[in-house]
C-alpha positions in Angstrom: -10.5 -65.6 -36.6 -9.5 -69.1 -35.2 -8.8 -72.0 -36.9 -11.8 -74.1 -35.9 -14.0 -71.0 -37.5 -11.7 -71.5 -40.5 -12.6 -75.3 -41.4 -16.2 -74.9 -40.9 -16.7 -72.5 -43.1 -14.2 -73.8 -45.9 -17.0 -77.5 -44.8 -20.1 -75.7 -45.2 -19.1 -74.1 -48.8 -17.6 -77.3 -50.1 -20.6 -78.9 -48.9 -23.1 -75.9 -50.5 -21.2 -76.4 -53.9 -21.6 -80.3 -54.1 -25.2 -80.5 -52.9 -26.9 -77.7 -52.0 -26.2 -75.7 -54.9 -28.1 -78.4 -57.9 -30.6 -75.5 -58.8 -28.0 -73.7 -60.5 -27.3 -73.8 -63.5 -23.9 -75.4 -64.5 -22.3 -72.1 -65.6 -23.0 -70.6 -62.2 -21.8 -74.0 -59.9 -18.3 -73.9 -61.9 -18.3 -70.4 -61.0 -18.7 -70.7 -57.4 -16.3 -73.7 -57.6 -14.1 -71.3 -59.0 -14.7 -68.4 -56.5 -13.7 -70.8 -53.5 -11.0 -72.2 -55.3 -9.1 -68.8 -55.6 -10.9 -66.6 -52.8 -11.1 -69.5 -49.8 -7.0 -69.6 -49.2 -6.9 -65.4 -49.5 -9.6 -65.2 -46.8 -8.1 -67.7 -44.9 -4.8 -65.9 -44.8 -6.4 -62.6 -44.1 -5.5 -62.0 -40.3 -2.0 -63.4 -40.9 -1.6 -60.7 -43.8 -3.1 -57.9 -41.1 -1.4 -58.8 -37.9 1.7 -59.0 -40.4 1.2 -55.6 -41.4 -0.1 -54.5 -37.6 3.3 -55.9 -36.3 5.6 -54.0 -39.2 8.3 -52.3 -37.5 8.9 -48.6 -37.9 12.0 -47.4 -39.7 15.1 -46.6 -37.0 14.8 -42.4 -38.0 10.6 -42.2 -37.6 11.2 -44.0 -34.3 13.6 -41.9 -33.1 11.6 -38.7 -33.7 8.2 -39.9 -32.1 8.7 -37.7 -29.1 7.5 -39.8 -26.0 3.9 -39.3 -24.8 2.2 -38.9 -21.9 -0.8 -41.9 -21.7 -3.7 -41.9 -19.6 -4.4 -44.8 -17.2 -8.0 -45.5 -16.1 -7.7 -47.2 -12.3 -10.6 -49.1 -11.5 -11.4 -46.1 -8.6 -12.1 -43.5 -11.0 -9.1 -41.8 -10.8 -7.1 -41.0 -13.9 -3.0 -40.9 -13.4 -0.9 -39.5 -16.0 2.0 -42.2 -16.6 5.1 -41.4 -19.1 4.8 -44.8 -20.7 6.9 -44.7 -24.1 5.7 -48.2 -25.1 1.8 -49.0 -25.7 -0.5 -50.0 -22.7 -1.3 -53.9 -22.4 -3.3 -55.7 -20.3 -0.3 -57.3 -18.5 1.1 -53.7 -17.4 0.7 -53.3 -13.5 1.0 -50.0 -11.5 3.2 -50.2 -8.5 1.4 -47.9 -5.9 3.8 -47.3 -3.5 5.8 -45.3 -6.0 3.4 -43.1 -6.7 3.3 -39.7 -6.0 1.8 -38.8 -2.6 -0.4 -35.8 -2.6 0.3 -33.4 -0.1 -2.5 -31.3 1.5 -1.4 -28.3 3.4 -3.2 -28.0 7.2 -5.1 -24.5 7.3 -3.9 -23.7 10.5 -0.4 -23.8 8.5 -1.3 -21.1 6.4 0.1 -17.6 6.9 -2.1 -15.1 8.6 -3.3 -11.6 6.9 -5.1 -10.8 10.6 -3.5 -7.3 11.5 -1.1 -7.5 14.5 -2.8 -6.2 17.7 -1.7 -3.3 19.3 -0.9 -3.9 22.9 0.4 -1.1 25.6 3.8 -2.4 24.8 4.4 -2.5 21.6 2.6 0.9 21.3 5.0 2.7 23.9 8.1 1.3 21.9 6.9 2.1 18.9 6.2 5.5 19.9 9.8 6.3 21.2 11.4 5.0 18.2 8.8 7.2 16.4 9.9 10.7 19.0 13.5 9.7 18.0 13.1 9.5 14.3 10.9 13.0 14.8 14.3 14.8 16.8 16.9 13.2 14.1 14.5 14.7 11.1 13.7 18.4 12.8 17.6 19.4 13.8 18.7 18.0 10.8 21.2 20.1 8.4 17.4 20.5 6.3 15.4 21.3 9.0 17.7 23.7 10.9 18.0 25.2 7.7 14.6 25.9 7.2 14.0 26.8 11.4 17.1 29.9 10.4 15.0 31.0 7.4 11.9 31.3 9.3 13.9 33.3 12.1 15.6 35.6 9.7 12.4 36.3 8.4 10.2 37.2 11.5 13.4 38.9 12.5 13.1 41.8 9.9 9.3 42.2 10.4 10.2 42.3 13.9 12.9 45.0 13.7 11.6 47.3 11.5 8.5 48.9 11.0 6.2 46.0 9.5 5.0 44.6 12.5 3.9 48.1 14.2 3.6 50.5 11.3 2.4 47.6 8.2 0.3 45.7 10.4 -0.7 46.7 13.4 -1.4 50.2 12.7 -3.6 49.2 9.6 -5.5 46.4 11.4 -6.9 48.5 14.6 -7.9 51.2 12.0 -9.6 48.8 9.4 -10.9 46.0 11.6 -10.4 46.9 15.1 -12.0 50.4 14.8 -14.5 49.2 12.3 -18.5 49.7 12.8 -19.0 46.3 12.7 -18.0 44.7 15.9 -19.1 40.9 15.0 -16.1 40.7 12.6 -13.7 41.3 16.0 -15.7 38.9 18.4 -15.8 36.1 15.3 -12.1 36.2 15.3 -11.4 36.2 18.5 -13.0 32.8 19.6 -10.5 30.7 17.8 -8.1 31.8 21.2 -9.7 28.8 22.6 -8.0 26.9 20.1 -4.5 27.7 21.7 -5.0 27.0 25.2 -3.0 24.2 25.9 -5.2 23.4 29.0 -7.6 22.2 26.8 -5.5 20.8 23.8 -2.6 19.0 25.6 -5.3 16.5 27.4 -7.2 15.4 24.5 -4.0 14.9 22.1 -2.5 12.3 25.1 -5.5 10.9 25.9 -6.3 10.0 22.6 -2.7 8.8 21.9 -2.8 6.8 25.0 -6.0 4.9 24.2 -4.8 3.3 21.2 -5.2 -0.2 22.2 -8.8 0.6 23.0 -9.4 2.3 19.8 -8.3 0.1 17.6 -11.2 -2.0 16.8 -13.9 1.0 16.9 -14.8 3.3 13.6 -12.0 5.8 12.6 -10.5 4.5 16.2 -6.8 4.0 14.4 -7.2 7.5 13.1 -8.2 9.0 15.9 -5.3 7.6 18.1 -2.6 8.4 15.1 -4.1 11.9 15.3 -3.3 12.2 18.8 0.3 10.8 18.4 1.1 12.9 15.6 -0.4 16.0 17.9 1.3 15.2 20.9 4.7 14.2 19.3 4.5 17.5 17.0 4.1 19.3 21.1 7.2 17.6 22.0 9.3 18.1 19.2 8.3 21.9 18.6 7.9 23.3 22.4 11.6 23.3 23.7 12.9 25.8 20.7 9.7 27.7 20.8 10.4 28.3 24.3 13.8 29.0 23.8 13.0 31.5 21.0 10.7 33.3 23.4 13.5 34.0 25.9 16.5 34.6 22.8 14.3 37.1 21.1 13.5 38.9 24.1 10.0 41.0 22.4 7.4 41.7 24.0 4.0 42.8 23.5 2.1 45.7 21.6 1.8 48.6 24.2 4.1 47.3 26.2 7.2 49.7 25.1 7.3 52.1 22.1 9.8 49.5 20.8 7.9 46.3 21.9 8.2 44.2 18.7 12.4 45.0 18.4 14.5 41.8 19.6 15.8 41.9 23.5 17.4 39.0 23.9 16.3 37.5 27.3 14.5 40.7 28.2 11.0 39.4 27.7 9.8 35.9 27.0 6.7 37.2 24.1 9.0 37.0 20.9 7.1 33.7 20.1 2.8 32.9 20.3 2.5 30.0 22.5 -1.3 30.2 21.3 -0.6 30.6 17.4 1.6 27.2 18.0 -0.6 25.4 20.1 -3.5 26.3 17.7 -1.9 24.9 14.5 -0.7 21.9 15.9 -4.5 19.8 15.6 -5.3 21.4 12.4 -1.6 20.4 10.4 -1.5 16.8 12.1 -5.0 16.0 10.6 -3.7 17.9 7.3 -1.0 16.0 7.3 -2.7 12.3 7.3 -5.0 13.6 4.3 -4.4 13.2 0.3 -7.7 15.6 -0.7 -6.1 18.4 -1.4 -10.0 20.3 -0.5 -9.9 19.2 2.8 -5.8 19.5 3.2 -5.9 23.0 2.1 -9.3 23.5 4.5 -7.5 22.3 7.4 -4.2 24.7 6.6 -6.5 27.2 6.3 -7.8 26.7 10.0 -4.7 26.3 11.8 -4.2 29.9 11.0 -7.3 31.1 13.2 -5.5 30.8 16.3 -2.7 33.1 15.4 -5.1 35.4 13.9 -7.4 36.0 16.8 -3.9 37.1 18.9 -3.1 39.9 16.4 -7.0 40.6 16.3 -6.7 40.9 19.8 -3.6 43.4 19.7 -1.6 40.2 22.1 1.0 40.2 19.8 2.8 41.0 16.5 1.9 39.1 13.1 5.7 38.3 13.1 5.7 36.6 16.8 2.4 34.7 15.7 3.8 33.7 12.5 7.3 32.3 14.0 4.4 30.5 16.4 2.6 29.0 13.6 6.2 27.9 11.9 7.3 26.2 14.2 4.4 23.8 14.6 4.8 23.6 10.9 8.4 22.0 11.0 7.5 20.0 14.0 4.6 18.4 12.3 6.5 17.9 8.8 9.4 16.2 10.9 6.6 14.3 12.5 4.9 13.3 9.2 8.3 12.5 7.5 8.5 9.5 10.9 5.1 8.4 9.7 5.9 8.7 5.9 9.6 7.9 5.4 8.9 7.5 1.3 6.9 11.1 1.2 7.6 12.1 -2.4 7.4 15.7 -1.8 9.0 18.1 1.1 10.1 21.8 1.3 13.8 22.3 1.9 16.1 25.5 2.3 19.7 26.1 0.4 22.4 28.3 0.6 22.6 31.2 -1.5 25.6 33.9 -2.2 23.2 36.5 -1.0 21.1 34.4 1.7 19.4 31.2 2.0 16.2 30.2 -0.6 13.0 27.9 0.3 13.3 24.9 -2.5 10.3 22.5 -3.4 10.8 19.3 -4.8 8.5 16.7 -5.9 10.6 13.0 -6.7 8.1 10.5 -8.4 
């Protein structure tokens, strides 16, 4: 309250109390008299007393554990700033702009891209020879060579005794061959198709080849991976299942009393070109599946091939089972290019009294 507000009212009650104020009876005008006496000084001294006790300072310890505090500013734009003020805001504060923080938008063409590189002819062909290398280091490995011996030792003793022509052969032209029921033999003996390379060879390229021109249709990226997984299995798997052809020297039923018995270099039949040729598109697509329905499906139809050239007394069950082996090692070594981290594979180890087939599944 300023002091000109102060002297007219302590005026006007002085003049109230002399004049004004007659009606009342004497009592009551000495009372009043009284009243401004004692109460016109205290209400004069009122703001002094409150801006005394507004102004008290804090004691030094309470001041030094008020932790400072973040104050909000209001600009005149609208636009609240959070300043670190420790003391209170006053009217005669100013905000230097230039020290401000900037605010610093990022460009959107400076943002990383999630767009999947394109595959271009280039890329694709160097790719694909660091994949055909990766697929030769995995299959002659001290692993895989160890598995290819065990699969050799194996269709070596069906081979050389009498399983192949006694145990099987003998038993399928009497119960299958010789049967009444001649749609049994024709159904099994279409899958032959299957093997031809003629056929096979020119779709697995062709598809692996097209991969730039796939890669934007439906199940195109599958497609072409399915081709390169075919084709590099038929690279990888050919040159010892041709080699194994001429080593074992066998040859075919009816051929010689002793057709199925190892000749090394004597015949070039000890090995089903069509039971390998036939499993490679079934265990490349089995491979690049997790349902184990349609994985186990697929396993289940790479074996027609080989079946159809027993059915059709062409060869042994062991030559078409060393066939369908190999394209089995080929593949894995394939797969395990694809899928370096694959938590499960089949690996053979030493024995005192041979080799064994181990299974192990890391997680």
């Amino acid at each position: 309250m300023s002091t000109a507000v102060r002297y007219i009212c302590l005026v006007l009650l002085v003049l109230g109390v002399s004049s004004g104020c007659s009606t009342l009876p004497t009592s009551a005008s000495s009372s009043a008299a009284a009243l401004a006496e004692t109460n016109v000084p205290a209400m004069l001294d009122l703001p002094e007393k409150v801006a005394s006790i507004q102004e008290k300072p804090k004691p030094a310890e309470e001041a030094a554990e008020e932790p400072a505090r973040e104050s909000s500013v209001q600009l005149a734009s609208a636009i609240e700033y959070e300043t670190p003020f420790q003391s209170s805001w006053d009217e005669s504060t100013s905000i230097d702009f230039e020290t401000l923080p900037e605010l610093k938008i990022e460009p959107l063409d400076s943002l990383p891209s999630f767009e999947k590189e394109r595959v271009t002819y280039g890329s694709m062909l160097s790719q694909q020879w660091a994949g055909i290398c990766s697929d030769y280091a995995e299959f002659y490995s001290a692993s895989g060579m160890t598995l290819l011996a065990s699969g050799v030792a194996v269709a070596g003793v069906m081979a050389n005794t009498g399983f192949d022509e006694k145990a099987i052969r003998d038993g399928y032209i009497d119960n299958v061959v010789l049967s009444p029921y001649d749609d049994v033999y024709e159904t099994l003996h279409k899958p032959k198709i299957l093997g031809n390379g003629k056929y096979t060879i020119p779709l697995f390229v062709g598809l692996a080849l097209a991969e730039p021109l796939l890669q934007d249709l439906p199940l195109g990226p599958e497609a072409a991976e399915w081709g390169w997984r075919s084709t590099r299995t038929l690279l990888v798997g050919a040159p010892p299942m041709l080699a194994l052809q001429r080593l074992t020297g066998a040859g075919r039923p009816d051929e010689t009393p002793e057709s199925s018995e190892w000749h090394p270099l004597r015949d070039t039949n000890g090995v089903s070109g069509h039971a390998f040729m036939g499993a490679i598109p079934f265990i490349s697509a089995a491979k690049m599946t997790d349902n184990l329905w349609l994985k186990g499906g697929l396993y289940v139809a790479s074996t027609l091939p080989a079946i159809s050239r027993v059915n059709d007394d062409a060869h042994y069950f062991s030559q078409v089972a060393l066939g369908w082996f190999l394209a089995y090692l080929a593949e894995t070594a394939v797969d395990h290019s694809y899928r370096p981290d694959l938590s499960y594979h089949l690996f053979a180890y030493p024995q005192p009294n041979g080799v064994g087939i181990g299974f192990e599944y890391a997680h």
